[in-house]
N, C-alpha and C positions, 0 to 999 in steps of 0.2 A: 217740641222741646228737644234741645239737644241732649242726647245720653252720652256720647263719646266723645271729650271736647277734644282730643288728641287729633281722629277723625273726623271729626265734627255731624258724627252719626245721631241722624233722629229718630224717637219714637218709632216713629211713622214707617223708615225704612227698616229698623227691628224687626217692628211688626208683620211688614213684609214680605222681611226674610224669612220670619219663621209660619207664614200661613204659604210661602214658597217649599214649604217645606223643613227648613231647617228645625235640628228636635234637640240641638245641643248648641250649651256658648261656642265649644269651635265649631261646630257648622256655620255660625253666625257669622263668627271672624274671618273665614274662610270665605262668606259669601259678600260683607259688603265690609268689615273690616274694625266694624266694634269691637273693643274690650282685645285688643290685640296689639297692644300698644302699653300704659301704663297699668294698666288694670283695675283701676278705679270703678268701673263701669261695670266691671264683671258679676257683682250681687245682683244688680238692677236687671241685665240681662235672663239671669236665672232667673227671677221672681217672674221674669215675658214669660219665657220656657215654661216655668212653671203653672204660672194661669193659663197658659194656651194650651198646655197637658190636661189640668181640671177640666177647661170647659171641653174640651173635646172628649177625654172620659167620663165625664159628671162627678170631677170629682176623685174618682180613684185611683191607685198609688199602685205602681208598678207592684210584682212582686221576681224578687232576682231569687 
């Protein structure tokens, strides 16, 4: 599915980006170029971020 119709960035390539490492939307933007554009995309991307934080912590929430 496309997530970035600006770029025409998919799923797929998000994903990844961020198992490539990326751990932020601008790492994302910066790597293939989602949510860097209208920014319509940008929620979708954090909730990637997001789940890919969970499963890689199990779950647990930084503390700053």
């Amino acid at each position: 599915m496309i997530l970035c119709l600006c770029h025409g960035v998919s799923d797929h390539t998000v994903t990844a980006t961020i198992s490539g490492g990326a751990h932020t939307v601008d790492q994302i933007q910066r790597a293939c170029g989602a949510g860097s554009d209208c920014g319509a995309c940008r929620d979708l991307l954090e909730a990637l971020v997001e789940r890919a934080r969970e499963r890689h912590y199990g779950g647990a929430t930084a503390v700053h």
